[in-house]
C-alpha positions in Angstrom: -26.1 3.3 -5.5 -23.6 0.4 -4.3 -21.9 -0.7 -1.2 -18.4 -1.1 -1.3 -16.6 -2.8 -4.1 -16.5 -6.1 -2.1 -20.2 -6.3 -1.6 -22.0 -4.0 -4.5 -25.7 -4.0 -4.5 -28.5 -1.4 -5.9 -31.8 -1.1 -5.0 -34.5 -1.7 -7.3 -37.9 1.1 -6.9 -41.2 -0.3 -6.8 -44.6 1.9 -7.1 -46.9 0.8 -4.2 -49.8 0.6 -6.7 -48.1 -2.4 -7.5 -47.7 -3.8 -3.9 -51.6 -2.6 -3.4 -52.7 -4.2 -7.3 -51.3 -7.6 -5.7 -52.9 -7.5 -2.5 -56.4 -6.7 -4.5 -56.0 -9.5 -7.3 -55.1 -12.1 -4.1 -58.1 -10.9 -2.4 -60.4 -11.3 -5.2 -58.9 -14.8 -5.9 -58.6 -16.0 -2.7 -62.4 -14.8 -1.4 -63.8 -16.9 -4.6 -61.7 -20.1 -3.7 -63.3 -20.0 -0.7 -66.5 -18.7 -1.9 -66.6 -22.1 -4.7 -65.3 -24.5 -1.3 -68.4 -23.7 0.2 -70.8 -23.4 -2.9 -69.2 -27.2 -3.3 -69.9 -28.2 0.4 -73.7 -27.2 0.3 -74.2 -28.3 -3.0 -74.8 -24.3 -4.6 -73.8 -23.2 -8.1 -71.8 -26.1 -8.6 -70.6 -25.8 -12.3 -69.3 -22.4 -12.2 -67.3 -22.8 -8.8 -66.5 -26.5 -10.6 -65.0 -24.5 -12.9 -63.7 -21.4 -11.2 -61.5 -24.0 -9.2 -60.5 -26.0 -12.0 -59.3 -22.7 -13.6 -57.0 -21.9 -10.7 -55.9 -25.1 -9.9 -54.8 -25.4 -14.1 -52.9 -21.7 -13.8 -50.8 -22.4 -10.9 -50.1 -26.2 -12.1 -48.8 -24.8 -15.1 -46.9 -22.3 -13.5 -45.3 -24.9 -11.8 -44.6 -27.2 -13.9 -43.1 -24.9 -15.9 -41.1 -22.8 -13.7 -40.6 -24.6 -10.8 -43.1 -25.1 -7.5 -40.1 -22.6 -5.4 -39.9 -20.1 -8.5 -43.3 -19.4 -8.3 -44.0 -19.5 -4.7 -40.9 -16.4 -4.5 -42.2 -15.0 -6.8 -45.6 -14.6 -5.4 -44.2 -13.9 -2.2 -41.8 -10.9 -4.2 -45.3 -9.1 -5.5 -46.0 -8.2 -2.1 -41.9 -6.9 -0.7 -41.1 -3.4 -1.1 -37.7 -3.8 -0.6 -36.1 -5.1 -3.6 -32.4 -4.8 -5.0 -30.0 -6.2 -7.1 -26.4 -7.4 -6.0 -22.9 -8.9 -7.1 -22.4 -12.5 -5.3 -20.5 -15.5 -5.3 -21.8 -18.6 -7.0 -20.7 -21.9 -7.3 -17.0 -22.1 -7.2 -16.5 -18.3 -6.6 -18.5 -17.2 -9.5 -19.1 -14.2 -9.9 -23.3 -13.6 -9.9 -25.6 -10.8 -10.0 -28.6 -12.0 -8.2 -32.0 -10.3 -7.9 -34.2 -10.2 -4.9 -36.0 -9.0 -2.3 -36.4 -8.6 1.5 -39.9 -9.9 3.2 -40.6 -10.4 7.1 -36.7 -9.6 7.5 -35.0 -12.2 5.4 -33.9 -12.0 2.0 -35.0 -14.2 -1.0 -33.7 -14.5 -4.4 -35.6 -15.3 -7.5 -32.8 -14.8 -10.7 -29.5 -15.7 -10.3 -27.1 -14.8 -13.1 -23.4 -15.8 -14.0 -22.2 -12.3 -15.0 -20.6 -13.8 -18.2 -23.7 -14.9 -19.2 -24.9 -11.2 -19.3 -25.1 -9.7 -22.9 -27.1 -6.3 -23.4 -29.0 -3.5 -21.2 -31.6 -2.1 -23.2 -34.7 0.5 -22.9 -37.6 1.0 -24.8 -41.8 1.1 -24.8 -43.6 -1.7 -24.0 -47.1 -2.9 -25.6 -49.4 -0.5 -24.3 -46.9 2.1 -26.6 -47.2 -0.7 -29.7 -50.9 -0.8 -29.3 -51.6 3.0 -28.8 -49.0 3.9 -31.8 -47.8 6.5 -29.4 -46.0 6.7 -26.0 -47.8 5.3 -23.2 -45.2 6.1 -20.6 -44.4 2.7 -20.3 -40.7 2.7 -21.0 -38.8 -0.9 -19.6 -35.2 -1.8 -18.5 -34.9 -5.1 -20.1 -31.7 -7.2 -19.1 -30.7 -9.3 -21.8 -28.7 -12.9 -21.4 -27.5 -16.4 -22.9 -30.0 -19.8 -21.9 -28.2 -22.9 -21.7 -32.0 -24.6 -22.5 -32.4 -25.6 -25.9 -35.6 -26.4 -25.1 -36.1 -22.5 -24.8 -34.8 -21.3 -27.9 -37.2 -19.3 -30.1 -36.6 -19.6 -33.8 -36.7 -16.2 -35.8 -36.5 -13.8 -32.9 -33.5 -11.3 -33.4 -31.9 -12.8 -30.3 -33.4 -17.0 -30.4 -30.4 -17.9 -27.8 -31.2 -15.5 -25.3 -34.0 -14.9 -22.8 -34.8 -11.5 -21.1 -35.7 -10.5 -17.5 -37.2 -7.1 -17.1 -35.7 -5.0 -14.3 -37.7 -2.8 -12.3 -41.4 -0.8 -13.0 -42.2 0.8 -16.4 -42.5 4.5 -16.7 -41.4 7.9 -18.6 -38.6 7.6 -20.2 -36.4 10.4 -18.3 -36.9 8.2 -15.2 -36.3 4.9 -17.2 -33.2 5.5 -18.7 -31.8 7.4 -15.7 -32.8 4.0 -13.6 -30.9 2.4 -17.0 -28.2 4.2 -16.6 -27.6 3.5 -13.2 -28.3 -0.7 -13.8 -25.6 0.0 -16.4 -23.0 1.3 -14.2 -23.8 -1.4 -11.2 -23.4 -3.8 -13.6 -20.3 -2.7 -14.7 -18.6 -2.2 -11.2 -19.4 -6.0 -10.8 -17.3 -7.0 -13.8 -19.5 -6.7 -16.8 -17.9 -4.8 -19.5 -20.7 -3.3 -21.4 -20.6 -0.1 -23.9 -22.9 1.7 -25.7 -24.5 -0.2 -28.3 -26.5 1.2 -31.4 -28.0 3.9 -29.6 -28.1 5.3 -26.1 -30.4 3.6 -24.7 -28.1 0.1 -25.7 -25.3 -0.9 -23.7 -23.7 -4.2 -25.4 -21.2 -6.8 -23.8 -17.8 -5.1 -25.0 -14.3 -6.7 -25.2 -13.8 -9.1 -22.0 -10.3 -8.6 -22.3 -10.7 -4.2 -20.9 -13.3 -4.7 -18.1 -14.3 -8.6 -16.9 -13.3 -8.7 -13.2 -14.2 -7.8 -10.1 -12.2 -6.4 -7.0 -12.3 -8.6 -3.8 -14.2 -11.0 -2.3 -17.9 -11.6 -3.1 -20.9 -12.8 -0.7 -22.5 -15.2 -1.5 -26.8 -14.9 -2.5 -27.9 -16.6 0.4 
């Protein structure tokens, strides 16, 4: 699961129906950009590639806006990499991280970088296709739980309003989503977070920092 203590990182499965969904929904997009350019340049269907353009242009503005123009170009690029992992790394000022990311065209990108004090709760559990059915979907999630500094970001009667989530990994059954939970768990521990079973077991909750906060050795850092 992990490297050596100095240097501990996991790898983080990915179906290739994903990879191949991507590819298909970039197609599709892509061949009716270009399909609108030229409806535009000979002066064919005009409204609806008007619009079709307007539409895209408006989604990734937003995005961008939003999220940042580099967050959502890597994470574009990170629908198509195969290769993804998680791993313990050196922040500013020797801070301890745990950085997700991926490996594309032979280098390495990140798109999350967390503080591992900043890390509060692992959890498991269905996701909406199980709350719309009423009934298990097979769609069980590894959410990673953690503190936002933006108060701009804090939602008001939510059970955790100070903290956003990041989901880690595919969905599926849970037997192989709470063994892929349990193993999170235990990389995350090894890189200094001291988390312990929470209400249930498929919780783990930040524990006492005083038992288990630090790491052994020297880190990398997420390059």
């Amino acid at each position: 699961m992990a490297q050596a203590a100095a240097h501990l990182q996991m790898k983080i499965p990915k179906p290739r129906s994903e990879i191949l969904a991507s590819v298909l929904i970039t197609a599709f997009v892509a061949f009716f950009v270009a399909l609108s350019v030229v409806n535009l340049m000979r002066r064919d269907a005009m409204i609806p590639s008007a619009i079709w353009l307007l539409l895209v242009t408006a989604v990734i503005f937003t995005g961008c806006r939003v999220e940042g123009t580099r967050t959502v170009l890597r994470g574009f690029l990170g629908s198509f990499a195969s290769t993804q992992f998680v791993e313990r790394a050196a922040g500013e000022g020797q801070r301890a991280e745990v950085c997700f990311g991926y490996r594309l065209f032979g280098h390495r990108f990140f798109h999350l970088r967390l503080p591992i004090d900043k890390i509060r709760s692992v959890e498991w559990h269905t996701g909406q296709s199980s709350s719309l059915a009423g009934r298990d979907m097979n769609d069980w999630l590894v959410a990673l739980w953690f503190d936002q500094d933006d108060p701009a970001k804090r939602v008001e009667g939510t059970r955790k309003p100070d903290q956003d989530v990041y989901i880690v990994g595919p969905s599926g059954k849970r037997e192989e989503t709470a063994a892929f939970g349990l193993r999170f768990v235990e990389f995350l521990r090894e890189s200094g977070v001291p988390l312990v079973l929470g209400m249930d077991d498929s919780t783990f909750e930040r524990g006492d920092p005083r038992t288990n906060e630090s790491g052994t050795g020297p880190t990398p850092r997420c390059d």
